[in-house]
Jmol script that loads the backbone (N, CA, C; Angstrom):
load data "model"
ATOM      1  N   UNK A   1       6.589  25.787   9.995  1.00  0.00           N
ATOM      2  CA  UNK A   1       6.995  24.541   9.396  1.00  0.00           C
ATOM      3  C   UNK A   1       7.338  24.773   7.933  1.00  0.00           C
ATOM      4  N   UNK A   2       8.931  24.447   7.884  1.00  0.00           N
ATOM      5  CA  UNK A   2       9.158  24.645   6.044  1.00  0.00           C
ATOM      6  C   UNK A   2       8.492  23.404   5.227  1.00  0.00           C
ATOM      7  N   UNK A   3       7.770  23.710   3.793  1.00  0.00           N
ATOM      8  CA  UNK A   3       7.566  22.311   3.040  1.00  0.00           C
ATOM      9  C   UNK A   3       8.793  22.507   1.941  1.00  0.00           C
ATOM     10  N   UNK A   4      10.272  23.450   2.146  1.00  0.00           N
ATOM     11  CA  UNK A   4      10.372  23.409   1.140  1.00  0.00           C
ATOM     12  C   UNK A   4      11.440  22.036   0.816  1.00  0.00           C
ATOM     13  N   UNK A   5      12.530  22.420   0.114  1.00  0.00           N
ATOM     14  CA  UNK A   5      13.456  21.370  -0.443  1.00  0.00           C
ATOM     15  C   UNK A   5      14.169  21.142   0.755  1.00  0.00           C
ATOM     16  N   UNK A   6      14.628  20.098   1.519  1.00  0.00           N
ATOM     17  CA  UNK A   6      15.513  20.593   2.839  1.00  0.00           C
ATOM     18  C   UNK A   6      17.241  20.555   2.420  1.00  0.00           C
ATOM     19  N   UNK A   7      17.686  21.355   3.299  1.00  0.00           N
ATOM     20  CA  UNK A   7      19.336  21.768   3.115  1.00  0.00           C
ATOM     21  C   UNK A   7      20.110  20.399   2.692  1.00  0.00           C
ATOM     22  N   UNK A   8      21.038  20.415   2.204  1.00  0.00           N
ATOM     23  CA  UNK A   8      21.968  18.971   1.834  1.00  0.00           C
ATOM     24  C   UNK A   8      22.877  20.090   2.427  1.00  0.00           C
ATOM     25  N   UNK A   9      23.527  19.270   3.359  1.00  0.00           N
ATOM     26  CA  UNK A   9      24.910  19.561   3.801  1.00  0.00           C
ATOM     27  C   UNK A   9      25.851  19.385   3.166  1.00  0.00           C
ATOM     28  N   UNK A  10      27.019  20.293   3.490  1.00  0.00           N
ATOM     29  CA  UNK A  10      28.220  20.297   2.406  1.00  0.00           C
ATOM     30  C   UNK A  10      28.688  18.935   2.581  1.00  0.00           C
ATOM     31  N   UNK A  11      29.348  18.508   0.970  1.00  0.00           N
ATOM     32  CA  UNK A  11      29.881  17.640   1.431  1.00  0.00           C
ATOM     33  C   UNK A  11      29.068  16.397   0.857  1.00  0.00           C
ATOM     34  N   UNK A  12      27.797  16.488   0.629  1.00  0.00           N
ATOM     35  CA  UNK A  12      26.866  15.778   0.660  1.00  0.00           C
ATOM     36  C   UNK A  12      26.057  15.675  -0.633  1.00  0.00           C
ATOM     37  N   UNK A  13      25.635  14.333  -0.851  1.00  0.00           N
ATOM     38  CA  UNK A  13      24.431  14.870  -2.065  1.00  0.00           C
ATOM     39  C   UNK A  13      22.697  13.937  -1.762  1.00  0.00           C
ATOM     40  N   UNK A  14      22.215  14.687  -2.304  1.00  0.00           N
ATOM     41  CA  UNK A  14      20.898  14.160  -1.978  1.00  0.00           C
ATOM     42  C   UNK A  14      20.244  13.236  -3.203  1.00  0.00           C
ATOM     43  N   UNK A  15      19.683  12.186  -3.148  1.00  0.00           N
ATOM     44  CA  UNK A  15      19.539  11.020  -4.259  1.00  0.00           C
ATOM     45  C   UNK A  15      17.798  11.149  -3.410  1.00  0.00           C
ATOM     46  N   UNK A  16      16.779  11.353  -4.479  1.00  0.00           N
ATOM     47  CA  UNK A  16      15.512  10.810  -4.405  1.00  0.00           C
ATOM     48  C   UNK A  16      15.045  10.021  -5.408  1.00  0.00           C
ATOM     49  N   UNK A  17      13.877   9.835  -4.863  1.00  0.00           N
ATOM     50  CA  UNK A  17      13.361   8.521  -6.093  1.00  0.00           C
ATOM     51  C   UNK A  17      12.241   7.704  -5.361  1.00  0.00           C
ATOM     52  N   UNK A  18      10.970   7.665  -6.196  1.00  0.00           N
ATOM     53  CA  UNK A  18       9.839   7.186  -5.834  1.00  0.00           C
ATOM     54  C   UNK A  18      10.324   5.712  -5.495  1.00  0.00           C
ATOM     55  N   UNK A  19       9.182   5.380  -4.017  1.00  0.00           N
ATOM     56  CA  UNK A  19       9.408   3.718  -3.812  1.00  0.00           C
ATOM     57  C   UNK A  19       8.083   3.518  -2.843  1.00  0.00           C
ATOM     58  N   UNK A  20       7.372   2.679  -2.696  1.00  0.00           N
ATOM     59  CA  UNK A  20       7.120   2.233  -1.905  1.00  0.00           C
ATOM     60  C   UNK A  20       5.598   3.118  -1.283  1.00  0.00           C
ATOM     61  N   UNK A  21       5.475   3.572  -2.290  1.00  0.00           N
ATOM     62  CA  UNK A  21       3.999   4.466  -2.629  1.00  0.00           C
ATOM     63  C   UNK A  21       4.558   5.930  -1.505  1.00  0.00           C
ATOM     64  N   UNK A  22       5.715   6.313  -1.477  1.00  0.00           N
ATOM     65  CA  UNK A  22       6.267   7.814  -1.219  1.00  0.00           C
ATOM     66  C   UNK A  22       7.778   8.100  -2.096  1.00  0.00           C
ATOM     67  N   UNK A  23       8.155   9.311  -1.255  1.00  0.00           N
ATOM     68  CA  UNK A  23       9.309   9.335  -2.027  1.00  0.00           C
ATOM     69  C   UNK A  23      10.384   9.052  -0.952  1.00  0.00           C
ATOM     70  N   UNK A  24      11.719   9.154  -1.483  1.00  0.00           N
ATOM     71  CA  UNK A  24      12.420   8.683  -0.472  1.00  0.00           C
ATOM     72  C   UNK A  24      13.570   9.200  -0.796  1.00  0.00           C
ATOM     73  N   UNK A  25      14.584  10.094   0.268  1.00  0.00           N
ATOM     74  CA  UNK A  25      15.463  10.979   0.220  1.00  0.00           C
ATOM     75  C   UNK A  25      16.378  10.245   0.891  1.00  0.00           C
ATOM     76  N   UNK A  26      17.608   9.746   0.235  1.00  0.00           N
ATOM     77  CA  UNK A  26      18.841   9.389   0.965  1.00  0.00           C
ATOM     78  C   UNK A  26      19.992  10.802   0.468  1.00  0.00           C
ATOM     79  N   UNK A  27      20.445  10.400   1.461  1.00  0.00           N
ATOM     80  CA  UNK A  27      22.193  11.695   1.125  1.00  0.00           C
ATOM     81  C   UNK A  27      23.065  10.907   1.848  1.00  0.00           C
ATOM     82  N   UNK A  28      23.896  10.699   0.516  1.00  0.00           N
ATOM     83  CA  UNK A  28      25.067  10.010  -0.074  1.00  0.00           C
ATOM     84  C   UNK A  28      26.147  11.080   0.619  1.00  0.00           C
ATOM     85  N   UNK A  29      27.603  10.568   0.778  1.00  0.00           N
ATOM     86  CA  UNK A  29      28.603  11.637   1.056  1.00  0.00           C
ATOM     87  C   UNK A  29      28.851  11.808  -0.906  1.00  0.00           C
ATOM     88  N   UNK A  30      28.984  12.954  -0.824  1.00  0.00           N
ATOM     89  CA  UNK A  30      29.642  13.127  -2.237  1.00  0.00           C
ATOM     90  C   UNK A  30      30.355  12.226  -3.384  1.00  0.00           C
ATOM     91  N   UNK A  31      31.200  11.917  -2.645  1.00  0.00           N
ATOM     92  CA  UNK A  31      32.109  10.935  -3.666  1.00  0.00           C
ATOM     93  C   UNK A  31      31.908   9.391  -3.986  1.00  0.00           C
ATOM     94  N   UNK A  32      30.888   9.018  -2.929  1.00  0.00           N
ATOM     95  CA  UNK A  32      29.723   8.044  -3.224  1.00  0.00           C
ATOM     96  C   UNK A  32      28.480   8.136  -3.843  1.00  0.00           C
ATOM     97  N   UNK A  33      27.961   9.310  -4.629  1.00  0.00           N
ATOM     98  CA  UNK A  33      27.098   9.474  -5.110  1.00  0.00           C
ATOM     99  C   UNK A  33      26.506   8.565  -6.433  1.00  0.00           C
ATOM    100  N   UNK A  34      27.449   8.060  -6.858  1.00  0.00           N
ATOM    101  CA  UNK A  34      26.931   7.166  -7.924  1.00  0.00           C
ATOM    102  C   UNK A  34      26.554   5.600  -7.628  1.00  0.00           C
ATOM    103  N   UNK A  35      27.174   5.422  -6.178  1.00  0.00           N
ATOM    104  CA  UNK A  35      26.525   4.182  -4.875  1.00  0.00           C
ATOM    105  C   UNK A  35      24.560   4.241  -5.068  1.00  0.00           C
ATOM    106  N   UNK A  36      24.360   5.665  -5.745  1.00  0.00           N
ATOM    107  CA  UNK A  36      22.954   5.431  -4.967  1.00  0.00           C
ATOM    108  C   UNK A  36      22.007   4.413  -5.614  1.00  0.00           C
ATOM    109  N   UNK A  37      22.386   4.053  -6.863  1.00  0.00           N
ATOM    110  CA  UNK A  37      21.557   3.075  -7.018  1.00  0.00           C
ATOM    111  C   UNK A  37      21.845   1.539  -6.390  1.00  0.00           C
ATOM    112  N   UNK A  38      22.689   1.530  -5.334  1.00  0.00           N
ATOM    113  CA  UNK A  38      22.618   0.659  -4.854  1.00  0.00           C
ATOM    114  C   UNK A  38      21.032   0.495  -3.574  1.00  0.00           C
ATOM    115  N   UNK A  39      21.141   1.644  -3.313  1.00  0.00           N
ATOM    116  CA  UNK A  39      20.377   1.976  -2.306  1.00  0.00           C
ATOM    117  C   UNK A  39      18.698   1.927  -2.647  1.00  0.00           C
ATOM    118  N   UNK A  40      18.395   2.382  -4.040  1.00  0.00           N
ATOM    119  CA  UNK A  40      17.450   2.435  -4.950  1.00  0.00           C
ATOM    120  C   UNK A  40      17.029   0.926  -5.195  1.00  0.00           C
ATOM    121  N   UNK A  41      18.077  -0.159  -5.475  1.00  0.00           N
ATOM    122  CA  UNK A  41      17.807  -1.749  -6.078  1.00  0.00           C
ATOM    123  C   UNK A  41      17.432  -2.278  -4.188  1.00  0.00           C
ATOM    124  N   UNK A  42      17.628  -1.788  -3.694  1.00  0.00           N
ATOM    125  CA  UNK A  42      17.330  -2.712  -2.579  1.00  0.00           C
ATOM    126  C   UNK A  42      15.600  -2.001  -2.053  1.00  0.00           C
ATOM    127  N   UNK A  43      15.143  -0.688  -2.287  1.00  0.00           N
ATOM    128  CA  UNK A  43      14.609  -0.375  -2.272  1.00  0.00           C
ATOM    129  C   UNK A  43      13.089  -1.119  -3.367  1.00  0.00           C
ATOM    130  N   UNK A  44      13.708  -1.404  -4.467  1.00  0.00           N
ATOM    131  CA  UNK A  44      12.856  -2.070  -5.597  1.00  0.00           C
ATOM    132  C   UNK A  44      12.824  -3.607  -4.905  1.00  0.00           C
ATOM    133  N   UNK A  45      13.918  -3.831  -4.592  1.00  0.00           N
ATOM    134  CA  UNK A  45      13.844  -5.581  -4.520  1.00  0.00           C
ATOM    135  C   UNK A  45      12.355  -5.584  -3.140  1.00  0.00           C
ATOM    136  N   UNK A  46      13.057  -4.601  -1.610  1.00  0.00           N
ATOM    137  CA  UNK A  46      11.939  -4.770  -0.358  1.00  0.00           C
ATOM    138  C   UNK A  46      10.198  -4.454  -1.876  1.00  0.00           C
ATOM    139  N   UNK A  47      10.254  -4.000  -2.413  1.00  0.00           N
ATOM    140  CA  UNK A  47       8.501  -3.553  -3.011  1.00  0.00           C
ATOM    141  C   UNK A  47       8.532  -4.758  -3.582  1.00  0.00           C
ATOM    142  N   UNK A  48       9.343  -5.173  -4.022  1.00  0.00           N
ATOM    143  CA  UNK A  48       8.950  -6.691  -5.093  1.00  0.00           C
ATOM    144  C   UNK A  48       8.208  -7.673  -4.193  1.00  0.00           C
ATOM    145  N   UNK A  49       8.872  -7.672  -3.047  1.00  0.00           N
ATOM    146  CA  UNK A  49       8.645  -9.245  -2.193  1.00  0.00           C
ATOM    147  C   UNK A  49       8.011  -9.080  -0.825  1.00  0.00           C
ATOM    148  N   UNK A  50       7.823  -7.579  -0.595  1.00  0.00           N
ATOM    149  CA  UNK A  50       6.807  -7.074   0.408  1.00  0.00           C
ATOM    150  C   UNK A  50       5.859  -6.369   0.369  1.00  0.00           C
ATOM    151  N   UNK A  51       5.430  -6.243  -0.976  1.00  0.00           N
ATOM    152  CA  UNK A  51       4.434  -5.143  -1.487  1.00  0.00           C
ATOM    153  C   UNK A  51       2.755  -6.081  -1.313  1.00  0.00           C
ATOM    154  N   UNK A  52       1.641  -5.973  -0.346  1.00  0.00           N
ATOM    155  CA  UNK A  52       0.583  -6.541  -0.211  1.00  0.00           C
ATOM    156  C   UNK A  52      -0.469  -5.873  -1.651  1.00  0.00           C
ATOM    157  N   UNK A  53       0.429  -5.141  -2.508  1.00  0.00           N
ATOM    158  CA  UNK A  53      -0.463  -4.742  -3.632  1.00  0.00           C
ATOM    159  C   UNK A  53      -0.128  -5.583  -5.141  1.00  0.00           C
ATOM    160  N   UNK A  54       1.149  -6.000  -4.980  1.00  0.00           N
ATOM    161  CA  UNK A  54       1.664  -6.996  -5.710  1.00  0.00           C
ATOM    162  C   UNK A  54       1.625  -8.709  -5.841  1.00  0.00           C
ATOM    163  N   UNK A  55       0.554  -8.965  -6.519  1.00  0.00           N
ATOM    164  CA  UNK A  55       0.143 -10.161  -6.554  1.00  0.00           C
ATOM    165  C   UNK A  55       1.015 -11.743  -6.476  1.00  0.00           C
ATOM    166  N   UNK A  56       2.344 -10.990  -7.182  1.00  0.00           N
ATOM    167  CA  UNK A  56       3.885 -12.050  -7.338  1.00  0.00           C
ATOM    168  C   UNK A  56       4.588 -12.078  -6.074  1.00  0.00           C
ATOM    169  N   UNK A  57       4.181 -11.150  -4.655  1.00  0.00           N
ATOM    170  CA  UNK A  57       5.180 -10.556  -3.762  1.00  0.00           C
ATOM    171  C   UNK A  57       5.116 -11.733  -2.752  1.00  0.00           C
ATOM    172  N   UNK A  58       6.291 -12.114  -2.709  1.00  0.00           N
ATOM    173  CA  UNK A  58       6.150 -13.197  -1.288  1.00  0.00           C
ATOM    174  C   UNK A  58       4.883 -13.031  -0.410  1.00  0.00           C
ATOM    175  N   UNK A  59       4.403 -11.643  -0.199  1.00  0.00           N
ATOM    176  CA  UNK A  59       3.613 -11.512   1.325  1.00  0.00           C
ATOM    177  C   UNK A  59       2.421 -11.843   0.547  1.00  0.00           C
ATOM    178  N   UNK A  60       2.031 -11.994  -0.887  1.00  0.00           N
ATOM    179  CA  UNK A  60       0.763 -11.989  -1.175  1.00  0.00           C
ATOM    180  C   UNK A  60       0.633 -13.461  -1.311  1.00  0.00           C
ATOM    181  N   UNK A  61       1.923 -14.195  -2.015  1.00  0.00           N
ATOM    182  CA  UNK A  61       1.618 -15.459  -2.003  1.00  0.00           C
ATOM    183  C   UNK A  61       1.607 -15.996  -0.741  1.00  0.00           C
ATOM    184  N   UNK A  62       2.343 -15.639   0.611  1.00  0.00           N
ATOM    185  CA  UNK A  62       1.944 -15.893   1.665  1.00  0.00           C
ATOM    186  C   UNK A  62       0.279 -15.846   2.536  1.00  0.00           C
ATOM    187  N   UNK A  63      -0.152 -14.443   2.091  1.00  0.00           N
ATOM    188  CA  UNK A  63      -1.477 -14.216   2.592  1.00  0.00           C
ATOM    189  C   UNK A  63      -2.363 -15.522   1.483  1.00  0.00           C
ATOM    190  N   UNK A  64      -2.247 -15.921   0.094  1.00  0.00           N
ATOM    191  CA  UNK A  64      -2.471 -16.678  -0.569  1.00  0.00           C
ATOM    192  C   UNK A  64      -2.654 -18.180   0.299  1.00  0.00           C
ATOM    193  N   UNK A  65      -2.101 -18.739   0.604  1.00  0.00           N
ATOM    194  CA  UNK A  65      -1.699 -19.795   0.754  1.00  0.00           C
ATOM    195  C   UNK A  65      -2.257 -20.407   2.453  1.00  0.00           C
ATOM    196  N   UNK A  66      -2.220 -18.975   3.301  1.00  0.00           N
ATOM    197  CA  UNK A  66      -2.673 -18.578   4.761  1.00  0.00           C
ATOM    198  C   UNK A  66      -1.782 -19.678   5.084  1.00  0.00           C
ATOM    199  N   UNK A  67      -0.067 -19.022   5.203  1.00  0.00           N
ATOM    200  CA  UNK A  67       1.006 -19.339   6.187  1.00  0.00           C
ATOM    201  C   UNK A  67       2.242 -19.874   5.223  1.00  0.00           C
ATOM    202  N   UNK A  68       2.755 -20.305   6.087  1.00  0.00           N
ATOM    203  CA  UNK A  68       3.739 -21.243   5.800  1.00  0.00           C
ATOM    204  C   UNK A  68       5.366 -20.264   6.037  1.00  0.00           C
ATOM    205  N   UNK A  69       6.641 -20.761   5.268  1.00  0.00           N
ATOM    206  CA  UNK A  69       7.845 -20.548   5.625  1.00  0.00           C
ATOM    207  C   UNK A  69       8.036 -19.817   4.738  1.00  0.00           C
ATOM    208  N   UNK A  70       8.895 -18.495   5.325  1.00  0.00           N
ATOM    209  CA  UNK A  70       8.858 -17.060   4.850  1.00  0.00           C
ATOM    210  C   UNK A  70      10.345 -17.064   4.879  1.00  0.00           C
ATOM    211  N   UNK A  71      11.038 -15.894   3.807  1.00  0.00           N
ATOM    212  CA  UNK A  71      12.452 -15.660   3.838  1.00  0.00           C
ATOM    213  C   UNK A  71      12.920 -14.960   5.557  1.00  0.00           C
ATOM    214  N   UNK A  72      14.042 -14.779   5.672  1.00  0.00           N
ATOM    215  CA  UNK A  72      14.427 -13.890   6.553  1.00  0.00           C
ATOM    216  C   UNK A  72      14.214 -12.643   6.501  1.00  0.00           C
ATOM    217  N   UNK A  73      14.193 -12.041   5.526  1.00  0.00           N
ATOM    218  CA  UNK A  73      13.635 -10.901   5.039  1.00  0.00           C
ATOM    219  C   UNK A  73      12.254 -10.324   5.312  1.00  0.00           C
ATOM    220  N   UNK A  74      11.139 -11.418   5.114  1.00  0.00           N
ATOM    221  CA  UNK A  74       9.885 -10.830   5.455  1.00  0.00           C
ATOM    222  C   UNK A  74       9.367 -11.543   7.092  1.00  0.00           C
ATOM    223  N   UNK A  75      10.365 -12.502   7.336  1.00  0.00           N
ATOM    224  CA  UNK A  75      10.059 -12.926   9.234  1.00  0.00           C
ATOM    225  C   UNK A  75      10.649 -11.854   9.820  1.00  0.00           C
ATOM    226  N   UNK A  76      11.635 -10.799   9.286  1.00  0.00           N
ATOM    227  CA  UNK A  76      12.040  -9.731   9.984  1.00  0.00           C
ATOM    228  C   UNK A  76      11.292  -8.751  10.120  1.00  0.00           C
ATOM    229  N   UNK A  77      10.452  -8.606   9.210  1.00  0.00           N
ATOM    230  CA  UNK A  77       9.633  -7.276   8.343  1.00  0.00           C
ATOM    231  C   UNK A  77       8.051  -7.753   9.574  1.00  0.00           C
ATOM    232  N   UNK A  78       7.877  -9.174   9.608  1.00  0.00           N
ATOM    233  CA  UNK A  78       7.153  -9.319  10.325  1.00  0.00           C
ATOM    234  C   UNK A  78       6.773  -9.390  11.821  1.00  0.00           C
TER     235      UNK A  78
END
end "model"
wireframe off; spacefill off
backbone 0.3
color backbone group
């Protein structure tokens, strides 16, 4: 079993970046590589509003409150 860096295929680039208490490896095609912070903000937004460690996060004010009407976002997640 390798732990090392894994191959990026030609052609390709690899975008990491802590989220979500790991890390997280997307690969972009090349000439979209500067797309990745699109991929990164949606990544921040799911921790904002689904994070059970985040006191502001929809799911906490949900567990808060015990119920009620949730975005589409976290009735999906759920």
């Amino acid at each position: 079993m390798s732990t090392g860096t894994p191959l990026t295929p030609g052609g390709m680039r690899r975008l990491g970046f802590a989220a979500m208490g790991t890390r997280v490896e997307v690969l972009l095609p090349a000439e979209h590589v500067d797309d990745g912070h699109v991929v990164r903000a949606l990544f921040q937004d799911w921790e904002a509003r689904l994070s059970r460690f985040r006191p502001d996060s929809e799911l906490s004010r949900l567990n808060a409150r015990g119920g009620g009407v949730v975005s589409p976002l976290l009735a999906g997640v759920l």
